[in-house]
N, C-alpha and C positions, 0 to 999 in steps of 0.2 A: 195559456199555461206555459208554451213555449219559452214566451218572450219574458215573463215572471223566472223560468228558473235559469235562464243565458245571462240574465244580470248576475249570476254566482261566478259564472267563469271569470270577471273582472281580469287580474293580472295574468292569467293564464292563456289570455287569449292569444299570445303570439305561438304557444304552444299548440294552441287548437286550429290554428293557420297554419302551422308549419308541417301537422301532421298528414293533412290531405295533397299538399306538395310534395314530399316525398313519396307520397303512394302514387302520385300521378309520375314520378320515374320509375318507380316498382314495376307498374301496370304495361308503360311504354316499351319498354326493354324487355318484360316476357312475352308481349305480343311481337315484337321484331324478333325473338328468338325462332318461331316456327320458318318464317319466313328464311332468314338466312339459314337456318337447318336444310331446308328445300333449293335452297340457290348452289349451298354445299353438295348435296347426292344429287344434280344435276350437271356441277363441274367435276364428279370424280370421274367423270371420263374422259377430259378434257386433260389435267393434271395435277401431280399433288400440292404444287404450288400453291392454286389455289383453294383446296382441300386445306393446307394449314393456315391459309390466309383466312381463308372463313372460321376455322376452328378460333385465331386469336379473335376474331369480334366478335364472338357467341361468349368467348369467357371473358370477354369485357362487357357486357352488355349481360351477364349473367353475375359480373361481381357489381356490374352497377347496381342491378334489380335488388341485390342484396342490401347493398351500402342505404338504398332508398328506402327499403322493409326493416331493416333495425332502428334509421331513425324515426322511421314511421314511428314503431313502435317505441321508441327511450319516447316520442312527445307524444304519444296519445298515453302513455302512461302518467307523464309527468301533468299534464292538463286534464284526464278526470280525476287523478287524486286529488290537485288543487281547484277543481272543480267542487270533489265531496265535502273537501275541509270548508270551502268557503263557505256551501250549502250548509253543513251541520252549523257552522256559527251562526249563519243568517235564521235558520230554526232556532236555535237556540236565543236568541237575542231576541226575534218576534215573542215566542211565549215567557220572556223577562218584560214586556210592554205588556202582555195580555191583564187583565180583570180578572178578578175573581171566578165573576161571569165565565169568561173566555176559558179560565182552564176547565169549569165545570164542563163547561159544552164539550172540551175534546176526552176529558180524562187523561190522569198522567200516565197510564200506562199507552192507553194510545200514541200520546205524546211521544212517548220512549220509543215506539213500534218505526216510528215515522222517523227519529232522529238515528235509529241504526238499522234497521232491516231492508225503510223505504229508501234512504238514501244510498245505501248500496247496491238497490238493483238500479235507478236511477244515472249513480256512477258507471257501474258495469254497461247498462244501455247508452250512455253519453261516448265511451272512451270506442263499444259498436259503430256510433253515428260515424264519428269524425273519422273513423279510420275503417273496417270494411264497408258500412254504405258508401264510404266515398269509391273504396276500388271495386266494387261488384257496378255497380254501370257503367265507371269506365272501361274495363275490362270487356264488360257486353258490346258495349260500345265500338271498341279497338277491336276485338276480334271478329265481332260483326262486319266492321269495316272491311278488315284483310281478309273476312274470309268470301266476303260478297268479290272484292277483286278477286280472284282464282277464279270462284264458280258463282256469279248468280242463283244459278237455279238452286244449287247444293245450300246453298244459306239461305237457301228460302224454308228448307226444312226445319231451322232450325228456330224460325220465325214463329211459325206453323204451331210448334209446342209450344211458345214463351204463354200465347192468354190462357193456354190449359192449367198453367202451371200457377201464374198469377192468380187465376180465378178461385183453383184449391186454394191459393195462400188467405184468399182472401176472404173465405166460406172458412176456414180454421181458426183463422182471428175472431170471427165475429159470434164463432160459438165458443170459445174458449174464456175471453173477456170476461162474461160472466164468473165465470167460475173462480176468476184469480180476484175480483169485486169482493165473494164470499170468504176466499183464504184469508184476503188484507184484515177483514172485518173479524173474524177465528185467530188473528195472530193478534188483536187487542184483547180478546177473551182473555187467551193465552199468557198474555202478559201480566192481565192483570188477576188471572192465577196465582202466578209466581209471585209477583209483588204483595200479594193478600200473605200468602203462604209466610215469607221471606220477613214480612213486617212483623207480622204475629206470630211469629213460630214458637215463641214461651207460651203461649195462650196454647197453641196447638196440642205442643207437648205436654203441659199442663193436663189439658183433657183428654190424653192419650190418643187424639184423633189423625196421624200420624197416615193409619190406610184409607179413613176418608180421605185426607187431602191427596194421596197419590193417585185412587180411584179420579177423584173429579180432574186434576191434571192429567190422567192418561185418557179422559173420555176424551177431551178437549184437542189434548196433542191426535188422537185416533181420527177427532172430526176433519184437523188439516190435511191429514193424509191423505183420507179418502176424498178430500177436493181435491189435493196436488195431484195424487194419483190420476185421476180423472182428466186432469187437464194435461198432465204428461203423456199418458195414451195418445190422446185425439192431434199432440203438437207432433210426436213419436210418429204419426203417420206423414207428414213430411219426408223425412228423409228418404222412406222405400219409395213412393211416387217419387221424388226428383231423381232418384237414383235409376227407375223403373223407365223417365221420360230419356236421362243421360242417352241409358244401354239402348232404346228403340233408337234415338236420332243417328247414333254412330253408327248402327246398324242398317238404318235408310242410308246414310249418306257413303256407308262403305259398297252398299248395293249397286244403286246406282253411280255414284264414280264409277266403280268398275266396269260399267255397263256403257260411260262415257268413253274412259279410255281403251276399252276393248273394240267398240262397235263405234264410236266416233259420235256419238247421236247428237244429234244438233250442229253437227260440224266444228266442235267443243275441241278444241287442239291442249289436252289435257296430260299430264302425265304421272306415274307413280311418287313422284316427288309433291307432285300441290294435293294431290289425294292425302299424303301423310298430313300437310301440313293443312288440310281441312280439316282432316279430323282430330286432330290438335288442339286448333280455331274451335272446334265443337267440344271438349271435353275443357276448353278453358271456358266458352258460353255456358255452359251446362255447370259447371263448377261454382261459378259467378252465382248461378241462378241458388244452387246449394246454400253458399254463403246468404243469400239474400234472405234463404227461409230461416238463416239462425238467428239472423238481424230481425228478423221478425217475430222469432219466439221470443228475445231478448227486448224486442222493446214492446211485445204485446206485454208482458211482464211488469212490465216498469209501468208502463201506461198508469195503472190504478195507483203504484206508488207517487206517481210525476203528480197526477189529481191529489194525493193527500195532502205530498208533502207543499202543495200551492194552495191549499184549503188553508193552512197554516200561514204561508207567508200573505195571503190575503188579507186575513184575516181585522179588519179594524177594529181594536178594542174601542170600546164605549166610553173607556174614563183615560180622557186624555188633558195636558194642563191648555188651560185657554191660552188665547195670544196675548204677549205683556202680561201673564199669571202675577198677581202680587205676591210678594216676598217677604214684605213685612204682614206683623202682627201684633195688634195691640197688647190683649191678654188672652188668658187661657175661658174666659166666659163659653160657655156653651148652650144655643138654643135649637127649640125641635118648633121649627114652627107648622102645626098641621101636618107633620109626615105619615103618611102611609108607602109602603113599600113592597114588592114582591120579586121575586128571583125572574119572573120570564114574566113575557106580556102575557104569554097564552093563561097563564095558570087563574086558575079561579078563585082560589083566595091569599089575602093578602096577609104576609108575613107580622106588617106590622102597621097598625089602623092605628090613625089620628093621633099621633103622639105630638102631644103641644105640653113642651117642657122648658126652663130657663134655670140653666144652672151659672152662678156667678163665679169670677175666677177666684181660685183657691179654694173652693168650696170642694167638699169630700161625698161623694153620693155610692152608698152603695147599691146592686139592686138585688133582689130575692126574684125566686121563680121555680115554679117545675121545669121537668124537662121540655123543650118543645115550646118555652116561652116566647120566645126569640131575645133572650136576654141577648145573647151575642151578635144575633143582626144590629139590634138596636146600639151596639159601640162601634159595630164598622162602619158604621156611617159617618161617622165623625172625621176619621183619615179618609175616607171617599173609598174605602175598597169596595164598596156598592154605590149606584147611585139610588138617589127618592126615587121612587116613581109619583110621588105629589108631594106638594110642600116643598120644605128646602130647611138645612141644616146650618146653623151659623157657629163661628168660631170666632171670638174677638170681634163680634160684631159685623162679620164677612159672611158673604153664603160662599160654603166650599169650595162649589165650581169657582169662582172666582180667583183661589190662589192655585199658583203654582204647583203641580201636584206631587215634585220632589219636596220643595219646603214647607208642605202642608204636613207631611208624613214626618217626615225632622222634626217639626213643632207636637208633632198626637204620636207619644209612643207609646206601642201598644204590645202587651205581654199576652200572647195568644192561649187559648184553650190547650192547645197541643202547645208542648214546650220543644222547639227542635235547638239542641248544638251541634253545631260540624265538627269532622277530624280538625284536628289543630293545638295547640296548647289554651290553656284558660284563657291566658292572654288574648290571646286569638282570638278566642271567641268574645270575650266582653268589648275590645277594638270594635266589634260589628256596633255599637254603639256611636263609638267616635274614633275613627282612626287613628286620630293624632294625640289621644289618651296622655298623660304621664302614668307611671307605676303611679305617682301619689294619690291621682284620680282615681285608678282601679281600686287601689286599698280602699279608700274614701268609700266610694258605691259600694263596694262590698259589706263592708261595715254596715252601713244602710241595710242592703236587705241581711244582713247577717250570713252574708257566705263565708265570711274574712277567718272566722274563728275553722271553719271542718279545710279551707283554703289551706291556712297555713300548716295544719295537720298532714297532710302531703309533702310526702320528702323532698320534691322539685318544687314545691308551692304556689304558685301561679303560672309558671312554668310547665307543670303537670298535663301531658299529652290525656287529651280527650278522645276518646275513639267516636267512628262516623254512629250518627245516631245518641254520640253518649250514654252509650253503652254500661260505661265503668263508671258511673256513678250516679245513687237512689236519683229519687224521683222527687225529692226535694230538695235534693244539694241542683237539681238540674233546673226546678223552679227558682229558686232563687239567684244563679246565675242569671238566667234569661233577664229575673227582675233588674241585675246589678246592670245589665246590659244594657237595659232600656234605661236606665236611669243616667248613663252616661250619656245619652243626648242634651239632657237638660232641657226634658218639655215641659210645654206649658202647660197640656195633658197627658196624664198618664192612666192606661186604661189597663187593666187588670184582670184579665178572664181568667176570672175562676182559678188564678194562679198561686193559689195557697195554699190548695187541697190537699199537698202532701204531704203538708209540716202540719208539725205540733202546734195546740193552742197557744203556747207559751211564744216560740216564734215567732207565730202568727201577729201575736201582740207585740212583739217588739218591732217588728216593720213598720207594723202601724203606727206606732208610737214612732220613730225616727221620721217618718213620710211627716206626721206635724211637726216637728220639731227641726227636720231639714232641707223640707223642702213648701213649707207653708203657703209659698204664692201659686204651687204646681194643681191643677185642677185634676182631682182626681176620683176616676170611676171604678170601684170596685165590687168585680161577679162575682157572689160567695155562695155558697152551699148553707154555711153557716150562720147564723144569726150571731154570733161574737166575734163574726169577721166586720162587721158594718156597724156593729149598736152604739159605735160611737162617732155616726158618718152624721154629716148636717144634716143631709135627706138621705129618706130610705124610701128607694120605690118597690112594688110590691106589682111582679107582672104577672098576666095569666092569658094565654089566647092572643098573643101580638097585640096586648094593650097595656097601660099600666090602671091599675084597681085602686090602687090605693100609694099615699108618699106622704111624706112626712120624718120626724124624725122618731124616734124609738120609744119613746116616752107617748109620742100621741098614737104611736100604732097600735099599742102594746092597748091604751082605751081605745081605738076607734075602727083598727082591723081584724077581724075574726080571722082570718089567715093569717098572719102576722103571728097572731098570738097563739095558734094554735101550733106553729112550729116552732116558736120558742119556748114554749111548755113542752115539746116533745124532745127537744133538743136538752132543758133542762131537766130534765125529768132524770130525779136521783139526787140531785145536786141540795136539793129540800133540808137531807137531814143535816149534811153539814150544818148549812144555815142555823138552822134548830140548835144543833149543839152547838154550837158557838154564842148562843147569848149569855151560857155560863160563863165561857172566858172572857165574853167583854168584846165580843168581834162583831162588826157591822155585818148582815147581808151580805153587802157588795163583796166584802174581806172576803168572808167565809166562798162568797162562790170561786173567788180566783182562787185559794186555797184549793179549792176542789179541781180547779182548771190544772193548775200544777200537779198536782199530784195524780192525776189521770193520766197529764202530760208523760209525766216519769213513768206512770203503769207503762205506759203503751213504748217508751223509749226500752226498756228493762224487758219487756218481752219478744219483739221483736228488730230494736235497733231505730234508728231514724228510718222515714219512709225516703 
């Protein structure tokens, strides 16, 4: 664990050298201060000479101690802050490598807990290490030394207490541990509280549930407490015991000195000056030993954080690009040879059973399903953001694992379930496509998915700052972005979840219609809800249960799948009469239903606006 997070310190490390060398002149110079204090009130009877002679090297060796403790402190500052930062990038940058997989297992609010709460008790315990663990044994050390020269015996007492005191440290650590294991673990609840709360908060307020979410956050926040609480007590009794051993040793060793210098015992040629300067030598031991138990609550602290945030950088994702990954790619073909699939070994059943599929490039597929089909496992496969668990997935006539798993994801853009834009202008966000874009590209893909027309309606136009989440605008101007996005890669496939749910039929149809028309060699898979999102895809698969039941194209569904047909009868259902009336004017079917489609289209735009 150690040796995993000291690789953060990197450049910092002259900083983290430098700080324990100034504390070893800090330490030097306050332990020669008793001593030449005592060499002083030994010569003031002698003269004042050298009474002031002693007084100049006490405040040179008192502005040394200083000069040595503030730079102590500018680098043990400077070297765990560059310490944390290096840490939060190296977190940061691991879970940019993680899988799918991988974020599942931590969760992102864990993730978060670990990128700011762990690394700062980590920093705090790191900037502890380099600078009082190093001066609390020197110091033990040094003054143990000078004070065993005076008196033997008298520093024998002070001996005497150190495993009393060790032993509590070490009986409080090991009951305490526990308990900061259960805070770590209540501060990912915690967070991802908030994060639930902070996501959906229109949902919330929506259904006025506003004192549920505050009740279930303050149960949460109430659980940490009563951990911290608990383990703050039981750390809280350090201080009275060390303070409690301090007051008994000075008090031995004021005893008996006196008892030396009075009565002479042992033949101990002692006197009120090295008596001071014992007990000095003992309230500096004894001090040390203080400092030692806060190094110790500080890093029994960190300890659980140090485990997480190395649980992380451990961590090796599963999907990584092979060695010499290929680069090229023939075409956009797509096959499923025998795949079945499941999220963890442990689980017992399989997401997605036997799928043995062959889609040609430029071929348009879309699929239909309930919820819970695995319609959208079945497209992550194809960019590798899962791997098979049997079988194997081809692309252009490759099995995935074989390319490179940057230029795999370049070639399969894929327009997710959840549509996410970042803060930045339009620009900005559809760049995430292709950085090196022209404006005439962005217009271009826009047009495609039909953002170009509600785009230029915006007084900045493309231009037009998006806030984080994309916020400020529906849920189709934000679909359709995402589309224009992906479409600036220029893949070979393009995958489609369910990403047109929040436009109009009318829309709906004209992406579609531009996808043939402008990009006919792109292989394309589209997740629809809709059966007029697909009825005019080459193949239509039809999934139920991590399988496909039935495929073909619309025409043979429509004779040969009872599901199929029974939600496009539900789907059209109404659309009949048009039909009907329109053989008076001379209008086909087909007419009359897009007739119908439009005009529903405009119902729904006329009452409550684009979605």
């Amino acid at each position: 664990m150690v040796k995993t997070l000291v690789k953060s310190v990197r450049e910092y490390k002259k900083y983290a050298f430098l700080t324990p060398a100034c504390m070893v002149i800090e330490v030097v110079c306050e332990c020669l201060i008793p001593l030449i204090m005592a060499k002083m009130i030994r010569s003031g009877e002698e003269s004042v000479g050298h009474i002031v002679g002693y007084g100049a090297i006490l405040i040179a060796l008192a502005a040394l101690s200083l000069f040595g403790g503030g730079m102590a402190g500018k680098f043990a500052a400077s070297a765990s802050c560059g310490f944390a930062k290096n840490l939060r990038q190296d977190l940061f940058y691991a879970v940019q490598r993680f899988s799918f997989k991988d974020v599942d297992k931590f969760s992102s609010s864990s993730l978060v807990t670990r990128l700011t709460t762990d690394v700062t008790n980590v920093q705090n315990a790191f900037q502890m290490c380099i600078r009082i663990a190093v001066r609390v044994p020197l110091m033990f050390i040094f003054s143990f030394v000078m004070g065993f020269t005076i008196s033997a015996r008298l520093a024998l007492i002070y001996l005497c207490i150190l495993p009393v005191l060790l032993v509590f440290m070490i009986v409080v650590v090991a009951v305490v541990m526990p308990f900061f294991r259960k805070i770590f673990r209540k501060y990912d609840a915690m967070n991802n509280s908030v994060q639930e709360n902070v996501s959906g908060i229109r949902v919330v307020k929506s259904f006025v549930r506003e004192d549920y979410e505050k009740e279930k956050f303050a149960k949460v926040s109430e659980s940490v407490k009563q951990d911290f609480t608990k383990a703050e007590k039981i750390m809280a009794l350090m201080s009275p015991v060390m303070m409690f051993c301090m007051y008994l040793a000075s008090l031995l060793v004021s005893y008996f000195g006196a008892q030396i210098i009075i009565d002479g015992i042992g033949g101990t040629n002692m006197e009120v000056a090295d008596l001071s300067a014992m007990i000095t030598y003992g309230v500096q031991i004894l001090s040390s030993l203080m400092m030692l138990a806060m190094v110790f609550a500080m890093i029994t602290m960190s300890l659980e954080s140090a485990r997480r945030i190395t649980e992380v950088l451990e961590q090796k994702s599963d999907l990584v690009s092979p060695e010499g990954g290929l680069t090229e790619m023939k075409d956009g073909s797509v096959r499923f040879d025998h795949v079945s699939f499941k999220y963890s070994a442990k689980a017992e059943k399989y997401a997605l059973a036997d799928i043995d599929l062959d889609i040609k490039s430029g071929e348009t597929v879309g699929i239909l399903g309930g919820t819970g089909a695995s319609k959208t496992t079945l497209v992550q496969l194809i960019p590798r953001l899962y791997d098979v668990t049997e079988g194997a997935v081809y692309v252009g006539g490759v099995d995935v694992r074989k390319y490179d798993l940057d230029f795999l994801r370049k070639e399969v853009a894929m327009v997710l379930q959840k549509n996410v834009l970042f803060s930045g202008s339009i620009k900005d966000n559809l760049r995430w496509g292709n950085p090196n874009a022209s404006d005439e590209e962005l217009v271009r893909v826009c047009k495609l998915a039909q953002a170009d027309e509600f785009i230029s309606g915006f007084p900045d136009g493309y231009d037009t700052h998006i806030e984080q989440g994309g916020t400020n605008v529906s849920g189709g101007q934000k679909q359709r972005l995402c589309i224009a996005r992906a479409l600036l890669r220029k893949p070979k496939v393009l995958i489609l979840d369910d990403s047109t749910s929040a436009v109009d039929t009318k829309t709906d149809a004209l992406i579609r219609k531009a996808f043939a028309e402008e990009i006919p060699d792109t292989t394309k898979f589209i997740i629809a809800q809709r059966v007029a999102s697909v009825e005019n895809a080459d193949k239509i698969l039809m999934m139920d249960g991590g399988r496909i039941v039935a495929g073909g194209t619309h025409e043979e569904l429509l004779q040969n799948c009872e599901i199929y047909r029974e939600i496009y009868e539900s789907q059209t259902k109404g659309k009949e009469a048009p039909a009907e009336q329109a053989e008076e004017a001379g209008e086909t079917a087909a007419e009359a239903l897009r007739r119908a489609e439009a005009a529903a289209a405009e119902d729904t735009k006329n009452e409550g606006g684009e979605n």
